[in-house]
C-alpha positions as CSV (number, residue, x, y, z in Angstrom):
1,X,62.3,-40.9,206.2
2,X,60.2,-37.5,204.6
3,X,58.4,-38.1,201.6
4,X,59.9,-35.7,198.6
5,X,57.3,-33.7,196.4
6,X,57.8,-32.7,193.2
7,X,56.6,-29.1,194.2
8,X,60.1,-27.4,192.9
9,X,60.8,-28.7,190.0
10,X,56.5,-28.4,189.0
11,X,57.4,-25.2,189.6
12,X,60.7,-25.0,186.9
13,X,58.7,-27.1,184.8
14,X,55.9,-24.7,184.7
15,X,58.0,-21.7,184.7
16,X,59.7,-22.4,181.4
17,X,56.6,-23.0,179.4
18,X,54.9,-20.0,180.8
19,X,58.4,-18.0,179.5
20,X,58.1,-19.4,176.6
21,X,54.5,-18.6,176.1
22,X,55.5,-14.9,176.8
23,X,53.3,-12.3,175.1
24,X,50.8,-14.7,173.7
25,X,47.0,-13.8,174.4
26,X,44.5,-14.0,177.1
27,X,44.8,-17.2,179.3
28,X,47.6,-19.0,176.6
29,X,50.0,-16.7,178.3
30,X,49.0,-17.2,181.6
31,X,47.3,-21.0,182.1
32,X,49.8,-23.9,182.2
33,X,47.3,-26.3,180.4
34,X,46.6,-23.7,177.6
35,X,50.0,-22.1,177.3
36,X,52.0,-25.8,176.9
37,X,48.8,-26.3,173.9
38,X,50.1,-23.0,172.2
39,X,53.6,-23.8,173.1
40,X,53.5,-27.1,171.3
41,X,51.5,-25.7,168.2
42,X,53.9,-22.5,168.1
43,X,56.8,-25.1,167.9
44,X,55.1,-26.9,164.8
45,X,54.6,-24.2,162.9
46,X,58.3,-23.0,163.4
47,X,59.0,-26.3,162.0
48,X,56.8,-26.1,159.3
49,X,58.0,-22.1,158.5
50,X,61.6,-23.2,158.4
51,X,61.0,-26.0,155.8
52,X,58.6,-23.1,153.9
53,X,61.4,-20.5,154.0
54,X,63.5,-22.6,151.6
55,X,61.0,-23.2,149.2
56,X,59.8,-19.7,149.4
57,X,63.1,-18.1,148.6
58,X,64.0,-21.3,146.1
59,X,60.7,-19.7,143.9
60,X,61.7,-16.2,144.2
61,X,65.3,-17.3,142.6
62,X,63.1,-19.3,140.0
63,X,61.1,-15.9,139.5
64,X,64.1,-13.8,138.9
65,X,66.0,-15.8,136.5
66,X,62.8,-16.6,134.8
67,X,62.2,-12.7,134.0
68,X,65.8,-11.5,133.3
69,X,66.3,-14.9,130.8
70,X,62.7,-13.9,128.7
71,X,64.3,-10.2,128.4
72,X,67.3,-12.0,126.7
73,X,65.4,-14.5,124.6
74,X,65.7,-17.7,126.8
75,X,63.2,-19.5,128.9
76,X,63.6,-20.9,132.1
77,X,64.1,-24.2,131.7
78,X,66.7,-23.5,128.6
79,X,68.2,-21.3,130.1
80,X,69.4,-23.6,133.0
81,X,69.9,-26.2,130.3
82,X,72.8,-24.5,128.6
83,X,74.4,-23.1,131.8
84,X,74.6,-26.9,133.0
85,X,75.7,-27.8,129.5
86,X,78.4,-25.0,129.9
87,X,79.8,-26.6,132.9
88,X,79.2,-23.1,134.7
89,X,78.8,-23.8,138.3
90,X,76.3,-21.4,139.9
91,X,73.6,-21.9,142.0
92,X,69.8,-20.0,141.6
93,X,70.9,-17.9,144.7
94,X,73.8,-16.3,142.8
95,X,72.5,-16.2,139.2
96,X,69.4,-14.1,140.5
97,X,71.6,-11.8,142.1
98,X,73.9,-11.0,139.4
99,X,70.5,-10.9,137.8
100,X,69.5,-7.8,139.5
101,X,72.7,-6.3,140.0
102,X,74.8,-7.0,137.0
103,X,72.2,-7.2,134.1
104,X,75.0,-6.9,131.7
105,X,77.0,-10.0,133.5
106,X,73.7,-11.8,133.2
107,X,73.5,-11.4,129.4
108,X,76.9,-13.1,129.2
109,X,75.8,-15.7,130.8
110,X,73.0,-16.6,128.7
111,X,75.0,-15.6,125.5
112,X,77.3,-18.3,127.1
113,X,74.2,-20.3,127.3
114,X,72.7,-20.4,124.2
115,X,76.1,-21.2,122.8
116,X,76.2,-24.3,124.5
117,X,73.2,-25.6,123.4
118,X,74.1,-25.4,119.5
């Protein structure tokens, strides 16, 4: 019976980590050894990035409201007191947009706000 080598499916093997190493520099994009090393480190910082991105954007929200609440007289951290006390049902996403967009909506809100904490 013939002895079976691994030679094709090396060859996929290989293939799809030199793909994937596509465009990276010098010998990462074209040495199997040094492209699978800045495969693997490419993949675990795309990890890493996607946790980032949420608390990236989570901070930007924080920003927002933060500014457009001091311009009506609230902090922060009272101003997210009396819109859970109000039983208004928004997250940071949404209340930074209307933020930006509806300044005048976002003064209701905190007028709705401070009312709910007296």
């Amino acid at each position: 019976m013939a002895r079976i080598k691994g030679a094709m499916m090396t060859r996929k093997r290989r293939k799809k980590i030199l793909k994937l190493a596509k465009g990276y520099w010098g010998g990462k994009s074209k040495l199997f050894k040094t492209a699978k090393q800045a495969v693997m480190k490419s993949g675990q910082y795309a990890y890493i990035g996607r946790k980032k991105k949420k608390r990236d954007f989570r901070r930007l929200w924080i920003t927002r409201i933060s500014a457009a609440s001091k311009l009506n007289g609230l902090n922060y951290s009272t101003f997210m007191n009396g819109i859970k006390k109000a039983s208004i049902l928004l997250n940071r996403k949404m209340i930074s947009e209307i933020a930006i967009h509806n300044p005048q909506d976002f003064s209701s809100l905190c007028e709705k706000a401070k009312a709910a904490l007296k």
